[in-house]
N, C-alpha and C positions, 0 to 999 in steps of 0.2 A: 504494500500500500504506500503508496505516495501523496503525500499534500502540497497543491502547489499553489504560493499566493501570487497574485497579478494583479498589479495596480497601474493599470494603463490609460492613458487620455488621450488615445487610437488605435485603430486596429494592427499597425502596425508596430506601434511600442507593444501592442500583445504579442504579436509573432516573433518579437525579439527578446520578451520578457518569458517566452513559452520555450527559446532556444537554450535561455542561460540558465534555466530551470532542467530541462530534459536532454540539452547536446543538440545536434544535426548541423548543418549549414545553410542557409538560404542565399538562395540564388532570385536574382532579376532583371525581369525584360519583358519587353513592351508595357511595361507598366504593372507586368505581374509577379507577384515573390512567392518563390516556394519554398520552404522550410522540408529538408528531406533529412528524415533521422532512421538508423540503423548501428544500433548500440542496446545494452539492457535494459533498457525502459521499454523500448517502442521501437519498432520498423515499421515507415510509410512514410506520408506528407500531410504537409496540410499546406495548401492552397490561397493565398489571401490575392483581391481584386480590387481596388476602392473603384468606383463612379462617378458621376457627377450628383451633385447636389444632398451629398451625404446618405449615400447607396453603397454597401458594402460586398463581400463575397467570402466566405470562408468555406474551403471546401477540405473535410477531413477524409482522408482515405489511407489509414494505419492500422496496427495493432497492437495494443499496448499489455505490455510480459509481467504489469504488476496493477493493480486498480489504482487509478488517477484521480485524485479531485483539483478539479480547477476551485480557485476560491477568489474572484475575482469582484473588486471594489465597483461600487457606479459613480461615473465625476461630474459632473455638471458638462464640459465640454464634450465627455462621451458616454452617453448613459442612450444607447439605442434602444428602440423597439427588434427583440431578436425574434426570428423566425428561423427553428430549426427543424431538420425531417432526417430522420435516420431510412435508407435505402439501404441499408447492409447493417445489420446488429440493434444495439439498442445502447439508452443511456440511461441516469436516472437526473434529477432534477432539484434544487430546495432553493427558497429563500433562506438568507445566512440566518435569520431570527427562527426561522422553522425547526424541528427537530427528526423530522420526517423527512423522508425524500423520497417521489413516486416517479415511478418508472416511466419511460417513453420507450414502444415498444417501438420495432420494425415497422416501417411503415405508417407510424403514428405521428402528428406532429405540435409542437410546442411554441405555441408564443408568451412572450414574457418581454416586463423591463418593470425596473426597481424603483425606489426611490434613493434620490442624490445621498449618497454617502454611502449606502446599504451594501452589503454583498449577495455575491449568486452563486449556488455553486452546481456546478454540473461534474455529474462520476462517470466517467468512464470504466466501463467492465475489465477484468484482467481476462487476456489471452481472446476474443472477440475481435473479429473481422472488421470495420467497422469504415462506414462510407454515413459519411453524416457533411449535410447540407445547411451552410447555416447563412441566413442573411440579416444584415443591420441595418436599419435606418435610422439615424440620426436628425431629431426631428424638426430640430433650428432651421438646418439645409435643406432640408427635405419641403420643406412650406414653402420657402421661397421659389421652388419650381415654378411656373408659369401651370403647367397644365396640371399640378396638383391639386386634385378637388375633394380634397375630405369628406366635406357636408355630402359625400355622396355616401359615404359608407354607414353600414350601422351604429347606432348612439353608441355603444358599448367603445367601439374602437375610433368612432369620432375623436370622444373622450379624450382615448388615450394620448393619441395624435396630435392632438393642439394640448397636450398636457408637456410644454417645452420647460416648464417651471421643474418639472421632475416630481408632484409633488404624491405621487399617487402609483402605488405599485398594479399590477395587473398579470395574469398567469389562465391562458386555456389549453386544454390539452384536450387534443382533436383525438380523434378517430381514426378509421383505418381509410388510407386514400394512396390510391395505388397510379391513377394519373398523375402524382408528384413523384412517384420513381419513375415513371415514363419518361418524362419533360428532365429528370437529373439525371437520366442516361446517355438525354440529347446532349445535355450541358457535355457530358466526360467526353462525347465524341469529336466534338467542336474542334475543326481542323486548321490551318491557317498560321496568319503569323500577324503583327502589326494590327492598324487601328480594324480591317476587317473584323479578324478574330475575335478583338476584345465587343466590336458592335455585337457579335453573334451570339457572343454569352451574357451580354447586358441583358439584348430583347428576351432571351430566354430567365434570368434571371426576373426580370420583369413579369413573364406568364408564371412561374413558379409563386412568385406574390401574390400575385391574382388567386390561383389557385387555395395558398392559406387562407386567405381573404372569404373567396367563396363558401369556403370550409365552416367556416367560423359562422358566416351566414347563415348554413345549411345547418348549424347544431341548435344554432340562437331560433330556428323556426321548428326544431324538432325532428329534423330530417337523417337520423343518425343509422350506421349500420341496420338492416333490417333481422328481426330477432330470430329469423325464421334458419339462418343461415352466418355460420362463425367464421372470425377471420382465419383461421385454417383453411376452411373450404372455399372462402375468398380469394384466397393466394393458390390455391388447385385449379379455380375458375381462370386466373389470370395465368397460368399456363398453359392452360386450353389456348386461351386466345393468342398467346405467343407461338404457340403450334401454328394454329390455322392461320396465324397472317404468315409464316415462313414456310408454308405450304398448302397454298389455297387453291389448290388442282386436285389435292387429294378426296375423295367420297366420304363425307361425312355425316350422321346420320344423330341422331338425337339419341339414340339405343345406344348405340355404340359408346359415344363418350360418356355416356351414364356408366356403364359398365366396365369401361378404362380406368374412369376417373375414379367411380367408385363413390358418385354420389346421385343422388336420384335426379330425373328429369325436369322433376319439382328445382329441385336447388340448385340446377345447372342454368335453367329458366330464371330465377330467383338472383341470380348471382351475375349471368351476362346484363340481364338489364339493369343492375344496380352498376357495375361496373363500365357499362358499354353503353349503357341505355336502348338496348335493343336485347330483339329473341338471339336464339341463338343461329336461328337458319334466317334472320336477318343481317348480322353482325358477318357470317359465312358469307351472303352476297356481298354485304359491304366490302368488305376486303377482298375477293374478287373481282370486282366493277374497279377497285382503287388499284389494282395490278394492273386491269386493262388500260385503264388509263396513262399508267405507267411506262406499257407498254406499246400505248400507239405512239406516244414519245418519245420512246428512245430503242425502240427496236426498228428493223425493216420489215417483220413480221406483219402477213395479212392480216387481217382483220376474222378470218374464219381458224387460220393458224393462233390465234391468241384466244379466241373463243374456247379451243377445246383442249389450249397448255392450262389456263385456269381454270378449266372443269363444269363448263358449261356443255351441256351437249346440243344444244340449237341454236343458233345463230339469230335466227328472228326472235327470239325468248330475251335473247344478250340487248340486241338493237333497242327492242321495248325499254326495259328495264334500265339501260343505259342514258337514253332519252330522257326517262319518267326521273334520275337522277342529278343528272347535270344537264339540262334541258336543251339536247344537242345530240342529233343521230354519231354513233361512232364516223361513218363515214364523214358528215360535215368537220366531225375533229380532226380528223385526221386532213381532210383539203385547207383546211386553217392553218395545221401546221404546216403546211407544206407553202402555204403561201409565205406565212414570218419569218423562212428559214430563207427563202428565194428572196425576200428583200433584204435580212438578213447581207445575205451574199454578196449582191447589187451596189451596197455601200463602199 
């Protein structure tokens, strides 16, 4: 067990005050620093991004060989609104005045900020994989944005938001939401170099907020995991559907993946539309219509050749349905594209 205090008045005196604590080296460029440690404590990284207008980025992707508690102060100059999501392991969470501290599991997410002077502390598990997503706002900066509109969000986190005085602590702990590993998948993939790269992972950084946001909306209305159906078999459902989008040619049947899966038809149904907000033999078309599309783009494949690589067997069935989707015969997409490539060229 380790205890580690941090008294920082940025996110980067954190990542420097977290190096002289635990060892690694941090490296940077384009504006990014990474802290890479592989010694007794911990092998992995963490990640830090600042923004503009007091938007931060901390991305953990380590394992830590002894339990870690951060015990880190709030300052007046940096006492953010944090938004964190574990997509690999889990952590646990307390105010410093608390004597308790509850878990954030896999998949679960945590907002919080303190008040000025207070500590927080978050524990990291010993020997856990762990990939945790963490974003700061800083809310001095943050207000003076131009297109920041608070007054839009719920009283709860209006609240907090125009609470720049610091004077009022706040802690929710969300639910299981699996479109924020989606969206922090994207974030790990994110290619590039220079100011591109850094645009790539703001705008995504940005729908990841959103999404805590929405979250938080959707519990404050009651709309929370449905009872019928546990995050276990939540995380079995989302593997269906990582199946069927990485091979959406293959014959898939309702019986079947009940029977693979190991859960009834009922809570395969139950589970896709909570997660996907469709059946499950609609989510199957959906990702099939979204390959063809795919693929009238960027293959030189016919149009009856792509019908029956992703598992349609009628061609007029595809054109319908394709139409009724993006409201646009396959063939007109396909002469559209062929026009913006030929002007394209012309230039």
């Amino acid at each position: 067990m380790k205890h580690i205090e941090i008294s920082a008045d940025s996110p980067k005196d954190f990542l420097e005050q977290f190096q002289d604590a635990i060892g690694g080296e941090i490296t940077e460029r384009w504006g990014e620093s990474i802290l890479k440690i592989n010694n007794q404590d911990a092998i992995g990284s963490i990640r830090y991004i600042p923004f503009d207008w007091g938007v931060h980025l901390m991305d953990f992707k380590i394992k830590f060989h002894k339990q870690i508690t951060l015990h880190s102060k709030s300052y007046d100059d940096f006492n953010p609104i944090r938004f964190i999501y574990p997509s690999v392991g889990h952590l646990k969470h307390k105010f410093g005045k608390d004597n308790t501290s509850k878990e954030v599991s896999q998949f679960q997410s945590l907002i919080f900020t303190n008040k000025d002077g207070a500590f927080n502390d978050i524990i990291f598990p010993k020997d856990v994989q762990l990939e945790i997503n963490v974003i700061q706002i800083v809310r001095k900066h943050f207000l003076k944005k131009k297109t920041t509109n608070v007054s839009t969000l719920n009283k709860k986190l209006y609240e907090v938001f125009i609470d720049t005085d610091h004077d009022n602590r706040f802690v929710n702990y969300g639910t299981l939401n699996l479109k924020m590993a989606d969206l922090i998948k994207r974030l790990h993939k994110v290619r590039g170099k220079g100011m591109l790269r850094i645009l790539k992972i703001e705008s995504l950084v940005y729908e990841i907020l959103s999404v805590h946001i929405q979250q938080h909306n959707s519990l404050l209305d009651g709309n929370e995991v449905p009872e019928a159906i546990s995050n276990t078999e939540l995380k079995i459902v989302r593997k269906i559907g990582f199946a069927i989008l990485k091979n959406p040619a293959k014959a898939y049947s309702l019986t079947q993946l009940s029977f693979q899966s190991g859960l009834t038809q009922a809570k395969l149904q139950e589970g896709f539309k909570f997660l996907y907000k469709r059946t499950v033999t609609e989510y199957i078309r959906h990702v099939r219509l979204e390959s063809a599309r795919d693929m009238l783009k960027n293959t030189d494949l016919n149009i009856s050749q792509i019908v029956y690589s992703i598992g349609f067997s009628s061609r007029s069935y595809f054109s319908k349905i394709f139409k009724e989707k993006y409201k646009i015969t396959p063939n007109q997409f396909k002469k559209k594209l062929k026009v913006v490539t030929s002007k394209s060229l012309d230039i």
